[in-house]
VOGU-3710 file (C-alpha; in Angstrom, 3 decimals, decimal comma):
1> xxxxxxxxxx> 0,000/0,000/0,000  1,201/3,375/-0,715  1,159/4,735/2,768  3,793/2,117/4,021  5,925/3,923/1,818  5,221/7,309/2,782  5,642/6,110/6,653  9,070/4,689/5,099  10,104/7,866/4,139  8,733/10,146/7,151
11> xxxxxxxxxx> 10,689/7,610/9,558  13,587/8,267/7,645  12,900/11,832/8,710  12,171/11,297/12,330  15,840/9,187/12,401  17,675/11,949/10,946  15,993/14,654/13,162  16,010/12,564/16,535  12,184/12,479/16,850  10,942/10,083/18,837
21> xxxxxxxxxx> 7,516/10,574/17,726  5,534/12,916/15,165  2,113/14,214/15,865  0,333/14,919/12,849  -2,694/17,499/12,738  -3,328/18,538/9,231  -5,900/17,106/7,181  -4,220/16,696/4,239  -1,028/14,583/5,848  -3,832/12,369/8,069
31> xxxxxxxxxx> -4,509/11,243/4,831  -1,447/11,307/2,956  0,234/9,357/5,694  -2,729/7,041/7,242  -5,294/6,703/4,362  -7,939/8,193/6,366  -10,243/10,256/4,890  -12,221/12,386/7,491  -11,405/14,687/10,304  -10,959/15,454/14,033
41> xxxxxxxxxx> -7,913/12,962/13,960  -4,833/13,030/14,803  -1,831/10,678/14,500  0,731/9,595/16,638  3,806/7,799/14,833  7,030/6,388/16,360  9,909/4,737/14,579  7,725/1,250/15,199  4,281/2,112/16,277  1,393/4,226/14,062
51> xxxxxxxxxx> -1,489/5,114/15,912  -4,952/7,169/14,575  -6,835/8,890/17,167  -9,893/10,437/16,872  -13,663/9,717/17,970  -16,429/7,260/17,979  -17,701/9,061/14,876  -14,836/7,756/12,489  -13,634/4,403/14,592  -15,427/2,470/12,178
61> xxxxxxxxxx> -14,199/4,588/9,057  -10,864/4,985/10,276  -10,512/1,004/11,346  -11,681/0,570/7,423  -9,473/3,375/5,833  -6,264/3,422/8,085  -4,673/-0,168/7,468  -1,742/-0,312/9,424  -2,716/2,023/12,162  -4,090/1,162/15,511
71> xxxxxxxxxx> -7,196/3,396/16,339  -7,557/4,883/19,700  -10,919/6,007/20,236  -11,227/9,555/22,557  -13,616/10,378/24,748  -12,224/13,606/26,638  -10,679/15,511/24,288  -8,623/14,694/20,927  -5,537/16,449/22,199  -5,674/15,209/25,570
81> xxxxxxxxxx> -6,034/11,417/24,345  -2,905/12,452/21,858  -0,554/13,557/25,001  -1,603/10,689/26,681  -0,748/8,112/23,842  2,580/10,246/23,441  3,320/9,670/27,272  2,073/5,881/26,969  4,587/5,101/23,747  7,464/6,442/26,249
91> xxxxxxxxxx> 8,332/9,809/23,356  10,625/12,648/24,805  11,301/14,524/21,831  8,173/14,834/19,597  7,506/16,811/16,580  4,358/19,081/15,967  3,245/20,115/13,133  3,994/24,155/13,412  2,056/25,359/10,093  -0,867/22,766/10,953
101> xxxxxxxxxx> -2,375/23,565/14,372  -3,312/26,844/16,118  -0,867/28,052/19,534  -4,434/27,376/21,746  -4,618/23,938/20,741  -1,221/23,252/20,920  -1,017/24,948/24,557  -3,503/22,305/25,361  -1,505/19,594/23,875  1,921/20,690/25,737
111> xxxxxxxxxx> -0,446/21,137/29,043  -1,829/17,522/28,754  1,559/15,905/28,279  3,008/18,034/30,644  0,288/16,350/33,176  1,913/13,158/32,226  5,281/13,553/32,242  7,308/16,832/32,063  10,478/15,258/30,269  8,355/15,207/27,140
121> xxxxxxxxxx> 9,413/18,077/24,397  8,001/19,284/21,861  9,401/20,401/18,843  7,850/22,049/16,012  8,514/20,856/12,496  7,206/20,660/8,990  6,228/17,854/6,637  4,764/18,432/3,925  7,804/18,162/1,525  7,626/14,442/0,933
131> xxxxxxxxxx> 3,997/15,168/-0,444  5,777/17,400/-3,131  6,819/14,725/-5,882  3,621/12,669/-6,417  3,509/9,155/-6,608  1,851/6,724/-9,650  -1,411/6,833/-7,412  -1,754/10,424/-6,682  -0,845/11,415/-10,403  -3,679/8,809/-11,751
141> xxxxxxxxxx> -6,335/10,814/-8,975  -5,307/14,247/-9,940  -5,594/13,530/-13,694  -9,441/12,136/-12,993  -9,930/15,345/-10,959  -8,253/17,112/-14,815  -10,661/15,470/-16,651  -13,453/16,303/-15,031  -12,452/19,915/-14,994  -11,923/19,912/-18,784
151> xxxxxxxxxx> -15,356/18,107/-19,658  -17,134/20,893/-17,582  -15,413/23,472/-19,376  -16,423/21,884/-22,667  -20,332/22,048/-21,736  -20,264/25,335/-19,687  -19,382/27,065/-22,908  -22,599/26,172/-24,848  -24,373/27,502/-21,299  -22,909/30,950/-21,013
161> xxxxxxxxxx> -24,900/33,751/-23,090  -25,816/37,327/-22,003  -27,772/37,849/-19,769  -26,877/35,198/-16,961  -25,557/36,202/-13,315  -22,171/34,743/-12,337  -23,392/32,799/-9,762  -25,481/30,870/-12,377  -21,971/29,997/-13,919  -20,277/28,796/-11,311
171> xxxxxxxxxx> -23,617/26,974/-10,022  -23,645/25,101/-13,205  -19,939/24,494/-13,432  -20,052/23,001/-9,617  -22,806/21,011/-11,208  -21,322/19,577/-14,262  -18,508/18,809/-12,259  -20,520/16,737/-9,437  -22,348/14,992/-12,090  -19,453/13,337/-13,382
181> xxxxxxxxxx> -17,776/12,150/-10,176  -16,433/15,446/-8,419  -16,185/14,943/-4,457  -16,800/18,778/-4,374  -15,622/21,451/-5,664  -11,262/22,017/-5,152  -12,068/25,494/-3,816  -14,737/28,471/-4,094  -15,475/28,853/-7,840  -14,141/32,291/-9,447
191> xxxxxxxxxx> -16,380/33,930/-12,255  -15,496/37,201/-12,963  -16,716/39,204/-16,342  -16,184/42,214/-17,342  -14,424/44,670/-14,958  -14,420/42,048/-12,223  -11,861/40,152/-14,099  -9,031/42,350/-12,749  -9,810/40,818/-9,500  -7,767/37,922/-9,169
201> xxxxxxxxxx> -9,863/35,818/-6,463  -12,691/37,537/-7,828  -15,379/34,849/-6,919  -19,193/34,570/-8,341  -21,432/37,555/-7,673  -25,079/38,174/-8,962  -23,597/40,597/-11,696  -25,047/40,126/-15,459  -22,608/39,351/-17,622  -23,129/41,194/-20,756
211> xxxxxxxxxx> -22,156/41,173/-24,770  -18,542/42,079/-25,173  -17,103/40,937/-21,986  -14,601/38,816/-21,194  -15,388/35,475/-18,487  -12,661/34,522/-16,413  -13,336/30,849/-15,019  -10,983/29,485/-12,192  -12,806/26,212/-10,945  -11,320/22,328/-9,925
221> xxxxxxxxxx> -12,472/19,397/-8,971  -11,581/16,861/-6,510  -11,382/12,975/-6,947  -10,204/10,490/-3,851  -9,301/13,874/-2,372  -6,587/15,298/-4,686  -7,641/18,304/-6,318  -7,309/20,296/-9,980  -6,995/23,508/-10,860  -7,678/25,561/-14,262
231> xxxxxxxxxx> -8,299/29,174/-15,315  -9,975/29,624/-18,766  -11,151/33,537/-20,187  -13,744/33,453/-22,884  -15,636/35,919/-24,806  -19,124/36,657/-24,965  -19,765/37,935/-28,337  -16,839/39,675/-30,886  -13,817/40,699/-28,593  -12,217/44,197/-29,914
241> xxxxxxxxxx> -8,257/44,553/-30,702  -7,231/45,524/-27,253  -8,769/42,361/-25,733  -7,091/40,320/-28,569  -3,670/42,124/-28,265  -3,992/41,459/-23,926  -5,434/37,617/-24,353  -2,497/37,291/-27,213  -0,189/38,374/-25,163  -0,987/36,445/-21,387
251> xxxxxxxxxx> -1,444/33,387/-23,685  2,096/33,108/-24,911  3,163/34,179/-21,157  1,775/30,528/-20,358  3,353/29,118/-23,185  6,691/30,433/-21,898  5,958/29,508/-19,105  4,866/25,658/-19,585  8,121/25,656/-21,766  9,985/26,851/-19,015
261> xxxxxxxxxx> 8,830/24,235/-16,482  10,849/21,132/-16,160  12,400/19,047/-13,495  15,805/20,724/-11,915  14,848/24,413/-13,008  14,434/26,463/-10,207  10,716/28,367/-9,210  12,372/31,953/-9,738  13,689/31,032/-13,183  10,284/29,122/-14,286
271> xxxxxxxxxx> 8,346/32,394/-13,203  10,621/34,716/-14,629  10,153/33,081/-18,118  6,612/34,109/-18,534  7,328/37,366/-16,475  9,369/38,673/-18,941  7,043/37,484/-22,226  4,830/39,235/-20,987  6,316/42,593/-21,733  4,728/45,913/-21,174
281> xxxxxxxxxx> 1,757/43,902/-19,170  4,214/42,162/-16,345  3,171/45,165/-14,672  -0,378/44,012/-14,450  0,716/40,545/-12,894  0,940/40,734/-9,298  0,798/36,881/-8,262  3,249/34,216/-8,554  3,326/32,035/-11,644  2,065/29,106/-9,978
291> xxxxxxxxxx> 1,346/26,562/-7,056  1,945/23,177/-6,038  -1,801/20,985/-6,332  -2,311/17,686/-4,757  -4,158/17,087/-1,216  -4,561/20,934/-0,867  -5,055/23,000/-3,590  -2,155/25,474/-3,253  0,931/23,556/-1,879  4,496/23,758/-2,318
301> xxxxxxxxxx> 6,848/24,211/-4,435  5,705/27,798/-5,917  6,814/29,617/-8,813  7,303/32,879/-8,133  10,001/36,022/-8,039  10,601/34,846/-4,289  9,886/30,891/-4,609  12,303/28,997/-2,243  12,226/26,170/-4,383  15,689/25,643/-5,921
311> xxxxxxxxxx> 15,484/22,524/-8,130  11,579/21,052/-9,042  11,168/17,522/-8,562  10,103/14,937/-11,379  6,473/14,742/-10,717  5,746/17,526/-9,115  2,056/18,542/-9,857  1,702/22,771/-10,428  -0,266/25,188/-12,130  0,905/27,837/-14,905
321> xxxxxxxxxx> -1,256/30,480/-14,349  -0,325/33,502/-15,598  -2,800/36,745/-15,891  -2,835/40,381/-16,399  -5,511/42,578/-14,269  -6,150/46,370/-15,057  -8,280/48,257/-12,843  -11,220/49,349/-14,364  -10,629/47,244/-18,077  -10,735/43,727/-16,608
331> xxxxxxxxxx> -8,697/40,943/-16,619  -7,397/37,321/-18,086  -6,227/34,340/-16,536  -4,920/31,065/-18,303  -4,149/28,639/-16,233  -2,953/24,361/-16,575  -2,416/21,925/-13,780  0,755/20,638/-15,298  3,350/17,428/-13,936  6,672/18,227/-13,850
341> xxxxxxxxxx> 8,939/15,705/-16,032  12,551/15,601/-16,708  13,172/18,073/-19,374  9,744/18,856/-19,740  6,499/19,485/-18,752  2,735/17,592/-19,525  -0,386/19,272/-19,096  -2,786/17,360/-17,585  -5,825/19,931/-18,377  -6,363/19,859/-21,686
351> xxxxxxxxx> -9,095/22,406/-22,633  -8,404/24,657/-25,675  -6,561/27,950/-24,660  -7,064/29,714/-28,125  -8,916/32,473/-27,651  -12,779/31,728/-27,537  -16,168/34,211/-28,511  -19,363/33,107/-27,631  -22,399/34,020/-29,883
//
């Protein structure tokens, strides 16, 4: 099974740190590491033991979902039942997850243990690196998630017309995308026309969108929890030369840009590539190039003018998403979920990107 692997390679970690133990918190490494699939959990993992705690909502799920793991079922209090398995496996220097639980709840975790036995330390930690380079399983999931994205996209077009609100985009977009096998949608669904468009996160209002203006489209679906992510900008009705010159124009940004990405190349130099083809509109293009997708929908590594990533791994799973927003005009976004080979890159949403009118 994939998560003995993955508990392989985080015990490799907890060796090389020193860590007796690692309590995970977040949602998305519960299941990256364990399997399971819902919530209020946490897990406790030593260089022999692997323990899921959480309540007697999800015994019976997590029993199912968790092979390999031991449940522990609470009854007081998930983070006192976690400091008290910590205590029971005999763990001095644990790790936390620091970006994955809030300082209340982890006063009340350090308190509890504390209780216990005040020799245990805590030490905060990250890991969600060794979800960065996907493996055969998560690829196969995040291409479903692609493919449902791109088949919405193909019907939503012969549904948008002037006249409709936003919302009843995005409604029928979340739609489409349930219909064919979407868990729900990867985030809240952006539909911006017309001067809305130069908001970037410029999600679904009950604004008409009217004849001549562009829809921007940022939507994704989610299958056996891994997400997708694409950004399309149509046309309804004839666009003029100044919306053909600025579509032109963010279009071969992405192209750069998806030329650009390949495994070894650094984030700065990836996002600098479309940056600069960009031109005279760079200054219209305030976010980073792109994110990491898998389990969350904006993970590491990033490509950006400050990206810390120095060399992207072979099948890495990110989005080229390059737009240009002006105040007042609009906007345009074209974005790909896109895995990172050697040499190259492969988009794994395949919807057209030439420039689309609606009539």
């Amino acid at each position: 099974m994939m998560t003995k692997n993955r508990l392989l390679r985080l015990r490799a970690v907890m060796a090389k740190e020193k860590y007796s133990a690692v309590v995970i918190v977040k949602e998305a490494n519960l299941r990256y590491f364990s399997g399971f699939s819902g919530d209020s959990a946490t897990l406790v993992i030593t260089p022999k033991a692997a323990l899921i705690i959480t309540d007697s909502r999800y015994t019976e799920q997590a029993k199912k979902e968790a092979e390999g793991f031991a449940v522990a079922e609470q009854k007081d209090g998930l983070l006192k039942k976690t400091a008290e398995c910590v205590a029971e496996l005999n763990c001095k220097n644990v790790a936390f997850e620091g970006n994955g639980i809030i300082y209340d709840d982890f006063r009340v975790l350090q308190k509890n243990a504390e209780n216990i036995d005040k020799s245990i330390k805590f030490i905060p930690a990250k890991f969600d690196d060794l979800r960065v380079a996907k493996d055969e399983s998560e690829i196969a999931l995040i291409k479903k998630a692609c493919e449902i994205a791109d088949a919405a996209f193909a019907e939503i077009i012969g549904f948008i017309r002037p006249g409709l609100r936003e919302n009843e985009v995005a409604a029928r977009l979340e739609y489409i995308m349930r219909q064919k096998g979407s868990e729900k949608t990867a985030f809240l669904t952006i539909v911006a026309s017309g001067v809305r468009g130069s908001l970037p996160h410029g999600t679904s209002t009950n604004k008409l969108i009217n004849e001549g203006e562009f829809v921007t489209m940022d939507f994704g679906a989610v299958c056996g929890g891994y997400c997708s992510d694409m950004t399309r900008t149509v046309c309804v009705g004839k666009a003029d030369n100044r919306q053909k010159e600025v579509y032109a124009a963010v279009l071969a940004a992405q192209k750069t840009g998806l030329c650009a990405l390949a495994a070894g190349k650094s984030g700065v130099e990836v996002d600098k590539a479309a940056r600069d083809s960009l031109g005279e509109y760079a200054k219209y293009f305030g976010h980073s190039l792109g994110h990491g997708v898998g389990l969350e929908i904006h993970e590491d590594p990033r490509l950006s003018p400050k990206s810390k990533c120095e060399s992207l791994p072979e099948n890495a799973i990110i989005t080229v998403e390059p737009g240009v927003y002006i105040e007042g005009w609009g906007g345009i976004r074209i974005e790909d979920t896109t895995l990172v080979k050697k040499g190259k890159s492969e988009r794994l949403t395949l919807s057209t990107k030439e420039l689309i009118e609606i009539y």
